[in-house]
C-alpha positions as CSV (number, residue, x, y, z in Angstrom):
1,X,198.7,298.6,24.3
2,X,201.6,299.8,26.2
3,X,204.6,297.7,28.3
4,X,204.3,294.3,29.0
5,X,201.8,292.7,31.9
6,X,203.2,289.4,32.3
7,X,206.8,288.4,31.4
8,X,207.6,284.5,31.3
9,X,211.4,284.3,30.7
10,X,212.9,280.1,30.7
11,X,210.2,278.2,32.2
12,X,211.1,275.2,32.2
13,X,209.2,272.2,34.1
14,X,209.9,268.3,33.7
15,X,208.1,265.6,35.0
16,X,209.3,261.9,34.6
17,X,209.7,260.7,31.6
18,X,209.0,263.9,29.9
19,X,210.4,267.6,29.7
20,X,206.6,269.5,29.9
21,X,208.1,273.3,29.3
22,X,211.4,273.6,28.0
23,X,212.7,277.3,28.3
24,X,209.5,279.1,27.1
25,X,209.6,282.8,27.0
26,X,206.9,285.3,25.8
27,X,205.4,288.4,27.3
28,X,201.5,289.3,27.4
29,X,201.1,292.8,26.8
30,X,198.1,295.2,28.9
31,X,194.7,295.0,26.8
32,X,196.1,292.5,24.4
33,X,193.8,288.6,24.1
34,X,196.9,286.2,24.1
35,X,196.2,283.2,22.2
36,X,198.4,279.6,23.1
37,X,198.3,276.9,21.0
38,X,199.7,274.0,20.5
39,X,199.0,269.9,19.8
40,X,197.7,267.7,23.2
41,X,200.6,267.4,25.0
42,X,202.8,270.3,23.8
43,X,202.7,271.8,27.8
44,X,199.9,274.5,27.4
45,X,197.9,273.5,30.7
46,X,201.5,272.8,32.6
47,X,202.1,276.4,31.8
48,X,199.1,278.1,32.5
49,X,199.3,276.3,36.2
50,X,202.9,277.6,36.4
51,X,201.1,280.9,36.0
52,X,198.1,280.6,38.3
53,X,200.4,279.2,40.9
54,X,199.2,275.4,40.4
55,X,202.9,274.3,39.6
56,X,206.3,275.5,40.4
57,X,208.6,276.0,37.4
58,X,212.3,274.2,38.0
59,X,214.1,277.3,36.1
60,X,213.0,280.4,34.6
61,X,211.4,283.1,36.1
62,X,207.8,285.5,35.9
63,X,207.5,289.0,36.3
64,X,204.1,290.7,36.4
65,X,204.2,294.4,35.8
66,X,207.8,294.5,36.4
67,X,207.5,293.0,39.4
68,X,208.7,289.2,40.4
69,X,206.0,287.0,40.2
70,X,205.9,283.6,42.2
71,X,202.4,282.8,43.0
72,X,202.6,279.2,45.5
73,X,199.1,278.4,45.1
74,X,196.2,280.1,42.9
75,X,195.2,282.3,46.2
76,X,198.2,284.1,45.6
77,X,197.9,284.2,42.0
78,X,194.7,285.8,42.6
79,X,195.5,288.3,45.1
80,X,198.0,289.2,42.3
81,X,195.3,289.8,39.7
82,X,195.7,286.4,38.0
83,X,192.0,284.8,37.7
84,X,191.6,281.7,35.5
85,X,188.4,279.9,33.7
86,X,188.8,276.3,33.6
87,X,187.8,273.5,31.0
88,X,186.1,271.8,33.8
89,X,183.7,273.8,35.7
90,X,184.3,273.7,39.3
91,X,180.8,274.1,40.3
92,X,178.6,272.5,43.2
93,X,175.0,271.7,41.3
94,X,172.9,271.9,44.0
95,X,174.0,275.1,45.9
96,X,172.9,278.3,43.9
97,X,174.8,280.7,41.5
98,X,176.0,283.5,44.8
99,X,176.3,280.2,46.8
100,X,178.7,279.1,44.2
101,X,180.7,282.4,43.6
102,X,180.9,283.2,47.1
103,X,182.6,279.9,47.6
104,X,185.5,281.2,45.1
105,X,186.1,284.5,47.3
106,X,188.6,284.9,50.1
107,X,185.9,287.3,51.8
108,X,182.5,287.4,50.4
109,X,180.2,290.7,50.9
110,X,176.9,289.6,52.4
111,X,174.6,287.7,50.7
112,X,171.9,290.5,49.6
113,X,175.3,292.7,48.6
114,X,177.2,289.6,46.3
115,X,173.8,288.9,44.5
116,X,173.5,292.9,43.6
117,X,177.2,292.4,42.6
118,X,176.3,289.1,40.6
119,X,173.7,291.1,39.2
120,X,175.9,294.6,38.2
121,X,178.7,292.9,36.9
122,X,176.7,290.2,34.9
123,X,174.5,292.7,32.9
124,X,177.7,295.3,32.8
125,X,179.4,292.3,31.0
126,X,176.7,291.1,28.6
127,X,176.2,287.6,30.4
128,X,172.9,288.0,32.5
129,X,172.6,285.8,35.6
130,X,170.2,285.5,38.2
131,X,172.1,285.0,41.4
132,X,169.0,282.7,43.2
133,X,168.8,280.3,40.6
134,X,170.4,276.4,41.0
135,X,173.1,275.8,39.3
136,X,172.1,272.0,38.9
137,X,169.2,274.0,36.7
138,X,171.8,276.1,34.7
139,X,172.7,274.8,31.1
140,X,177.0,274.8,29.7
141,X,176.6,277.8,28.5
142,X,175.2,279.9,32.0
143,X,177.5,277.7,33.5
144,X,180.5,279.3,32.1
145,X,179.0,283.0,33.1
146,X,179.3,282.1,36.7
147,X,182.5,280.7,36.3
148,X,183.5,284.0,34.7
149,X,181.7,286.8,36.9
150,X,183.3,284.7,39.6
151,X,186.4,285.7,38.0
152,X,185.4,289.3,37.2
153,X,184.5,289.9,40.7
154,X,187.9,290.1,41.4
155,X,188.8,292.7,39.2
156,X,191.6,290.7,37.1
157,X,194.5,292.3,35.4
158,X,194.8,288.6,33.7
159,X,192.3,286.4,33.1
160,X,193.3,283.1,31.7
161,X,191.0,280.7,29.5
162,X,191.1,277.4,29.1
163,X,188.8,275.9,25.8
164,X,186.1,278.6,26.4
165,X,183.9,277.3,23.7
166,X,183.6,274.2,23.9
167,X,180.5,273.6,25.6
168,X,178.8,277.2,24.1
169,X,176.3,277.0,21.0
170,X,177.3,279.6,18.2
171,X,174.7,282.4,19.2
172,X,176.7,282.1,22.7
173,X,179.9,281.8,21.6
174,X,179.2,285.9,19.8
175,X,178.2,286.7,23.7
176,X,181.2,286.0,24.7
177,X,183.4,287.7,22.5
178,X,181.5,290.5,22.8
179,X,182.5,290.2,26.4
180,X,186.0,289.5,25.9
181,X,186.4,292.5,23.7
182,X,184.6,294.3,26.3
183,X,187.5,293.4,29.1
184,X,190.2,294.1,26.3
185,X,189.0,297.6,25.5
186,X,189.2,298.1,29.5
187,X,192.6,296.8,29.7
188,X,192.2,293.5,31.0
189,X,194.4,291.5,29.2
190,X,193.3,287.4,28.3
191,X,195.7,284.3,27.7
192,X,193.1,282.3,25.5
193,X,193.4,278.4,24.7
194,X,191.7,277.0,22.0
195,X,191.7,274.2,19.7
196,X,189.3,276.1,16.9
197,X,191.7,277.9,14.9
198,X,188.7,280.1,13.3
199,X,188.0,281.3,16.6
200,X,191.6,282.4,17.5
201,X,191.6,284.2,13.9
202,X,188.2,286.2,14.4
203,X,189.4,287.3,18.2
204,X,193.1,287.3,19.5
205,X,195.5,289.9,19.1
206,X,199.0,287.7,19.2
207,X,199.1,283.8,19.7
208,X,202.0,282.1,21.3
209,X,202.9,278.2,19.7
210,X,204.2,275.3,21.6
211,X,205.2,271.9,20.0
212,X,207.0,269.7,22.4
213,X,207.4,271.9,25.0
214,X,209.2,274.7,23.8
215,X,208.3,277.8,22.0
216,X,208.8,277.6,18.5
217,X,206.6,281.1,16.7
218,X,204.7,283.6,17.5
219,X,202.5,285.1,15.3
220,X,199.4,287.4,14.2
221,X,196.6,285.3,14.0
222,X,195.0,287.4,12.0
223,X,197.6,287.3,9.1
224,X,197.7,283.5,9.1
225,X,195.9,280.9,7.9
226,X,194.0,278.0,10.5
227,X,196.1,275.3,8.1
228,X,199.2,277.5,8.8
229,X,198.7,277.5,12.3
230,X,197.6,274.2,12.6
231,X,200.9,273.2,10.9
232,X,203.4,275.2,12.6
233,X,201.4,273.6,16.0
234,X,202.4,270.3,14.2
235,X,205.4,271.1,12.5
236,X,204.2,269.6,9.5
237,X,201.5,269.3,7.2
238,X,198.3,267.0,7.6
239,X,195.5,266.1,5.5
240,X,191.8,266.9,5.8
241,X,189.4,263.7,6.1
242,X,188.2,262.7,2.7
243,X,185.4,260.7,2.9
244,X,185.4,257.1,0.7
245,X,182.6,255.8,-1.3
246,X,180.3,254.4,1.1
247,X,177.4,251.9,0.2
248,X,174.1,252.3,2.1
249,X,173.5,249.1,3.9
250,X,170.6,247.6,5.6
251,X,169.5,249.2,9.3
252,X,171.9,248.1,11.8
253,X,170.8,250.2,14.9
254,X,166.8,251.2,15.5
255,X,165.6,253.2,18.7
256,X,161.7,252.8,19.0
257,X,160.1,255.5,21.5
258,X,162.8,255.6,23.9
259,X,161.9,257.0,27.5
260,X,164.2,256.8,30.2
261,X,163.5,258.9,33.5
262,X,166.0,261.7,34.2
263,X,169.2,260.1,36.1
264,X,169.3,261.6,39.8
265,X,168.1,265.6,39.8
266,X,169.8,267.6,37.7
267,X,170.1,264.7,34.7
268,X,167.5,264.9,31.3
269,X,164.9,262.8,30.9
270,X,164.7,261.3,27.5
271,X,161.1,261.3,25.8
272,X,160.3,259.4,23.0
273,X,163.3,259.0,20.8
274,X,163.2,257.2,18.0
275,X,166.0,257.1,14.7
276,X,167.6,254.5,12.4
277,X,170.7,254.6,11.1
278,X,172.1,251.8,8.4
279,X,175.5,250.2,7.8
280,X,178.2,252.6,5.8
281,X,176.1,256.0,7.4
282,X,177.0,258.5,10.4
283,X,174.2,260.1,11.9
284,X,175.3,263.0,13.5
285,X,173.5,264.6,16.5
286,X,174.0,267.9,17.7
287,X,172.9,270.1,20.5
288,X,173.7,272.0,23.4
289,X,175.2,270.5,26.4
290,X,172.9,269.2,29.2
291,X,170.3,268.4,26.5
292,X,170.6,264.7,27.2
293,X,173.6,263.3,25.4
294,X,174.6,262.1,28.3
295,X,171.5,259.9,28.6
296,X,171.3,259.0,25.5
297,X,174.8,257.5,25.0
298,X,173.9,255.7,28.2
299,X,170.6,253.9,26.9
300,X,172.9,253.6,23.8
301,X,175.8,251.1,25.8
302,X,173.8,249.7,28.1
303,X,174.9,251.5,31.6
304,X,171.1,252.0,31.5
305,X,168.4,249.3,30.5
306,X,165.4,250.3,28.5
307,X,162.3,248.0,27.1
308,X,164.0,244.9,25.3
309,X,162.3,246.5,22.2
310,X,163.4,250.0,22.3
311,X,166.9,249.1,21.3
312,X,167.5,246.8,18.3
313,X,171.3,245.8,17.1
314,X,170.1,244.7,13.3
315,X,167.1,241.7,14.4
316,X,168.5,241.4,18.0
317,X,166.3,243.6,20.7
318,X,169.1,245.3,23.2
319,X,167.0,247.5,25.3
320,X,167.3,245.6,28.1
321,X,170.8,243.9,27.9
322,X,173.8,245.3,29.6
323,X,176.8,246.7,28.0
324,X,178.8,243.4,28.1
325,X,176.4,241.6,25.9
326,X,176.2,244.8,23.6
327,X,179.6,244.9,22.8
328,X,179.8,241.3,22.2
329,X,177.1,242.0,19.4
330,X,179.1,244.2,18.4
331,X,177.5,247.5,19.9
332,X,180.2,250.0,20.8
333,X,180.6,253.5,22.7
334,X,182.9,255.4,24.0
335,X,181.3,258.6,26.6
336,X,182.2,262.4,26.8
337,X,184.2,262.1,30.0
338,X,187.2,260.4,28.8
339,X,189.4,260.4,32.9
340,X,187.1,258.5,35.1
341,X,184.4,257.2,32.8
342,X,186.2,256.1,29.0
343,X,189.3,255.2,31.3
344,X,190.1,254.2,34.9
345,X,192.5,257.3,36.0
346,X,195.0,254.9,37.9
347,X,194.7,252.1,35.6
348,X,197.8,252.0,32.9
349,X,196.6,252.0,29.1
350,X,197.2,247.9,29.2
351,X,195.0,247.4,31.3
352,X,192.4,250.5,30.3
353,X,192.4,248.2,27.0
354,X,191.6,245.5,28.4
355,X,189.0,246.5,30.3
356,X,186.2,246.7,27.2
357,X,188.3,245.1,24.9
358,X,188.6,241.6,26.8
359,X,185.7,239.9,25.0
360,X,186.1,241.2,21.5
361,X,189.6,240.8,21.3
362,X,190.2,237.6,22.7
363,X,192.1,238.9,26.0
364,X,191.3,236.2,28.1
365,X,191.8,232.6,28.3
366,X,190.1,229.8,30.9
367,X,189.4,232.9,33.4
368,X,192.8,234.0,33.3
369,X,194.2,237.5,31.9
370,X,196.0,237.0,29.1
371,X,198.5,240.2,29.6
372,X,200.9,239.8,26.1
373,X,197.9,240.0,24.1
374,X,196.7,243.0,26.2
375,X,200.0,245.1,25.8
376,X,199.8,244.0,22.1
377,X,196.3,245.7,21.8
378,X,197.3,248.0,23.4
379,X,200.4,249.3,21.7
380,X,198.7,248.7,18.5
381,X,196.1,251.6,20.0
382,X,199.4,253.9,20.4
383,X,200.9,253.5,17.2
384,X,197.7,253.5,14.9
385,X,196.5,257.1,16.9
386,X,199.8,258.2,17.5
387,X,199.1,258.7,21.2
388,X,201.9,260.2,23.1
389,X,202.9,258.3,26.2
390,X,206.2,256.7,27.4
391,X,204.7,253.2,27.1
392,X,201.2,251.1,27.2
393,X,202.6,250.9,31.0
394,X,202.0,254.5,31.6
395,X,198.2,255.5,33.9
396,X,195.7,256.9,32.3
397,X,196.1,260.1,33.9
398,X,199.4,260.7,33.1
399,X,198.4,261.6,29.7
400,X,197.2,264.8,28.4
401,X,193.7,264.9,27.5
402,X,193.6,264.6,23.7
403,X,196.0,261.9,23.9
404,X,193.9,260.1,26.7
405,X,190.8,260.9,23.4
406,X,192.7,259.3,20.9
407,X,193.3,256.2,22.7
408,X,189.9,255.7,24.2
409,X,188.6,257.0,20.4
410,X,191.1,254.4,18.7
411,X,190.2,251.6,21.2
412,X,187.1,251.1,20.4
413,X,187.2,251.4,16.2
414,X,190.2,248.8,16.4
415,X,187.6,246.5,17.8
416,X,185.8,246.6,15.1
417,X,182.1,247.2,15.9
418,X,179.0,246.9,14.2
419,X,178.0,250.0,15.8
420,X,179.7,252.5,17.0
421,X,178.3,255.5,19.5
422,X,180.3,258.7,20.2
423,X,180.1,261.5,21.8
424,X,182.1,264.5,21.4
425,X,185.1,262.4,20.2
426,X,187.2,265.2,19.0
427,X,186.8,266.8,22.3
428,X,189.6,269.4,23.4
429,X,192.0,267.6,20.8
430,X,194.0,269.6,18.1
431,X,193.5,270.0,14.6
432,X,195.4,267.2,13.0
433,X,194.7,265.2,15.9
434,X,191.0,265.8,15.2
435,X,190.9,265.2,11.5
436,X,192.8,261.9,12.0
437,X,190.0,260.8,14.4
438,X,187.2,262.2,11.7
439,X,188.8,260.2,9.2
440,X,189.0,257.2,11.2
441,X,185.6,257.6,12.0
442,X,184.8,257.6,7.8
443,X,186.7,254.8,7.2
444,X,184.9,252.7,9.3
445,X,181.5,254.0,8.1
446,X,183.4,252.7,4.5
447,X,183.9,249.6,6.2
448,X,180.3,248.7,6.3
449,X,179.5,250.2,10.0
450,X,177.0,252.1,11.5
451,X,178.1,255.2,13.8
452,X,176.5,257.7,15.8
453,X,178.6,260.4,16.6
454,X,176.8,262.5,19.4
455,X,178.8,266.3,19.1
456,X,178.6,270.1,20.0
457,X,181.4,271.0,16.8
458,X,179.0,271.8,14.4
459,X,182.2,271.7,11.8
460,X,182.5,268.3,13.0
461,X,179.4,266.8,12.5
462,X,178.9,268.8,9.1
463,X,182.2,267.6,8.0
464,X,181.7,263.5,8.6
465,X,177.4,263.3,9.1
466,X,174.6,262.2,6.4
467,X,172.1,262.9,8.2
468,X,171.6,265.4,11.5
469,X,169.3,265.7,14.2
470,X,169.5,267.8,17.7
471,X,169.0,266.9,20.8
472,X,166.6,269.5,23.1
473,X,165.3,268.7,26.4
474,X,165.9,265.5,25.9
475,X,163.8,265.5,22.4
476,X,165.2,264.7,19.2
477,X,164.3,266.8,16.4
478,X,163.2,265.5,12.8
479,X,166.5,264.5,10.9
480,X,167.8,265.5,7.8
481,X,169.6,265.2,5.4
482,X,172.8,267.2,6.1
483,X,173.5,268.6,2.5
484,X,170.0,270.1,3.1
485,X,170.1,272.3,6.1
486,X,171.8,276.0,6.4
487,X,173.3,277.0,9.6
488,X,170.4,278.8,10.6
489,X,168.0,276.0,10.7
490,X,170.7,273.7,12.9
491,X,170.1,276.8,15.4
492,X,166.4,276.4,15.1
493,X,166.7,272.9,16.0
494,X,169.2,273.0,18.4
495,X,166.8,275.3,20.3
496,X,164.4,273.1,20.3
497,X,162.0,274.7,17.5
498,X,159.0,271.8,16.4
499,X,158.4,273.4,13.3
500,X,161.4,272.4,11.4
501,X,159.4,270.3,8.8
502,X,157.8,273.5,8.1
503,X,161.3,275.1,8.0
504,X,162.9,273.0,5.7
505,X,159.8,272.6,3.3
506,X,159.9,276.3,2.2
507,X,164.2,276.5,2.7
């Protein structure tokens, strides 16, 4: 693999209240897929932005190919050869894939020459795209091509990824390694952040660890173990979630031939849903993203109304109640989009408590906010998910985004609900992170609850479901018993296929 590309030597970066980077130092050799890993909040994304020229370290200093590197804003970082693939997809639905691409150039070709481009590099690459199609129409997984031919386009000698896989079924997630090992054996070298250990084993070359902000080992992934680096991540050992004896109770949520028209033009209809689930059981339900989970969680709380009857909380029709009177029944959820929709960005993690908790917690008192309580809820939240923040004082934003999922995750299960619904809940957190939200989740399912989680991990929902269904166009497949089904018929249904009863009658 030759010299080094990229030479990070002291970066250091602190913001109030905490030291983000704390003099890291590691170089990223030509050709080489870079894994960095560490726990939410150990200063991964503050140093990929110090890289793509997002942030400005306070000390230390980059070189790329021997040559000082101080991007001031990610134009510069790309002019340099530094191209990054975000989390969050930075894409304009209703304008087409060129449209959207072009919009990420400095000085796009014409429009008949970018779409041959589109079309060259996109079947060159093993990620086929047709430049005229809507991106609104596009599912995760396209998605994520345009994001990276927008990226190859430029030719990068880096190309940085951020949680790649999250939003990709298994058949896709091959696809793209088979591109990534593609731009390696060209010379393109990748810095690669992941929370699936597995993944990092099976693909990168070297992986980099943070905990707390500094570097403390690097390592070959393919020489250690995903408990190994999960622990040095942690810097100490964690258990796996052990489910408890759990006791089948009667049905406490039933959707009846659900329906709901798709939200706005790009949303999922939902067609004719129907599933139980009974106290002490999690039904797990998986699928591809932009399938309707979305939708579904939102029929689910009450952000939108069905038929009274298509909803029932044990004898009590919800369907057309809002989510205030659902959560005082004791319905629960908590959505994918954790900044903006689970919490208020600005709002500090008292009041972000408060504002679903006020009811079931007793926050409130002859119209008047009863802030002690609040703070006390709220710090109990902190200390029972171990979320890392200065104080319950600190915005929403502020935090990293696993720790913003464990408190949204452990704000609603300290309420105690009835039922619980949600989706993705171990979404872009790390591994012990993770299986102390799993086992949180099992412990209330112990505690005589009924829970829904709604995932793309199909290790998660394997690991905590009884039963599994998938989501497809806005279709839910038959559901099963999960200590029946192979990974091969989760595929099936996840794409959709009608003739799983078939399937799993001859399996």
């Amino acid at each position: 693999m030759g010299d080094t590309l990229l030479s990070l030597k002291g970066l250091t970066k602190a913001y109030p209240g905490v030291v983000a980077n704390d003099d890291v130092s590691f170089d990223i050799r030509p050709g080489e897929i870079h894994a960095l890993l560490g726990e939410n909040g150990a200063g991964k994304s503050t140093l990929v932005k110090m890289i793509y020229g997002l942030v400005k370290p306070d000390q230390g200093q980059m070189t790329l190919k021997g040559a000082p590197y101080t991007p001031a804003e990610p134009r510069a970082a790309r002019a340099a050869g530094v191209a990054m693939v975000f989390q969050h997809f930075s894409l304009f639905d209703a304008l087409t894939v060129a449209e959207n691409v072009a919009l990420g150039m400095e000085n796009p070709p014409k429009p008949r020459d970018l779409a041959r481009q589109i079309r060259d590099v996109s079947e060159a690459y093993g990620l086929p795209l047709e430049p005229g199609r809507v991106v609104g129409t596009l599912s995760a997984g396209e998605r994520q091509r345009v994001e990276i031919i927008r990226c190859l386009l430029q030719n990068p000698r880096l190309l940085i990824m951020d949680e790649p896989t999250s939003v990709l079924t298994p058949q896709e997630v091959d696809i793209l390694f088979q591109t990534l090992r593609q731009l390696r054996a060209e010379g393109t070298s990748i810095l690669y952040i992941s929370h699936k250990l597995e993944e990092i084993r099976a693909l990168c070359d070297t992986a980099t660890i943070l905990r707390l902000g500094k570097k403390v080992a690097t390592c070959t992934p393919a020489d250690t173990t995903a408990r190994e680096l999960a622990e040095m991540m942690v810097g100490a050992s964690f258990n796996t979630p052990e489910p408890k004896p759990r006791d089948k109770g009667a049905v406490l949520l039933q959707v009846e031939g659900l329906s709901l028209a798709a939200p706005g033009n790009f949303g999922t209809p939902l067609r004719d849903i129907s599933f139980q689930v009974h106290a002490g059981e999690i039904l797990g339900i998986g699928g591809v993203a932009g399938n309707g989970q979305d939708e579904l969680l939102a029929a689910l709380s009450g952000e939108r109304r069905s038929m009274a009857q298509s909803v029932w909380l044990a004898e009590t029709a919800v369907g057309a109640m809002g989510p205030v009177k659902r959560r005082a029944l004791g319905l629960l959820c908590a959505p994918e989009e954790r900044l903006g929709h689970a919490a208020a960005p600005d709002l500090s993690l008292t009041e972000n408590a408060f504002l679903t908790a006020a009811k079931r917690q007793d926050l409130t008192k002859r119209g008047l906010i009863r802030w002690g309580e609040a703070r006390n809820f709220a710090d109990k939240i902190i200390k029972a998910f171990d979320v890392r923040t200065p104080s319950a004082a600190t915005a929403a934003r502020a935090l990293s985004g696993g720790n913003l999922q464990k408190f949204v995750i452990g704000r609603e299960i300290l309420q105690r609900p009835r039922v619980l619904v949600v989706n993705q809940p171990t979404w872009g957190v790390d591994a012990a992170a993770a299986a102390a939200i799993r086992q949180a989740l099992l412990d209330l399912a112990a505690s005589g609850a009924a829970i829904v989680v709604i995932s793309q991990d199909l290790d998660e929902l394997m690991e905590v479901s009884d039963r599994f269904g998938a989501l497809n166009e806005g279709r839910l497949s038959v559901i099963h018993p999960v200590e029946t089904l192979t990974l091969d018929q989760i595929g099936l249904m996840m794409g959709g296929a009608h003739d799983m009863e078939v399937a799993h009658a001859h399996a």
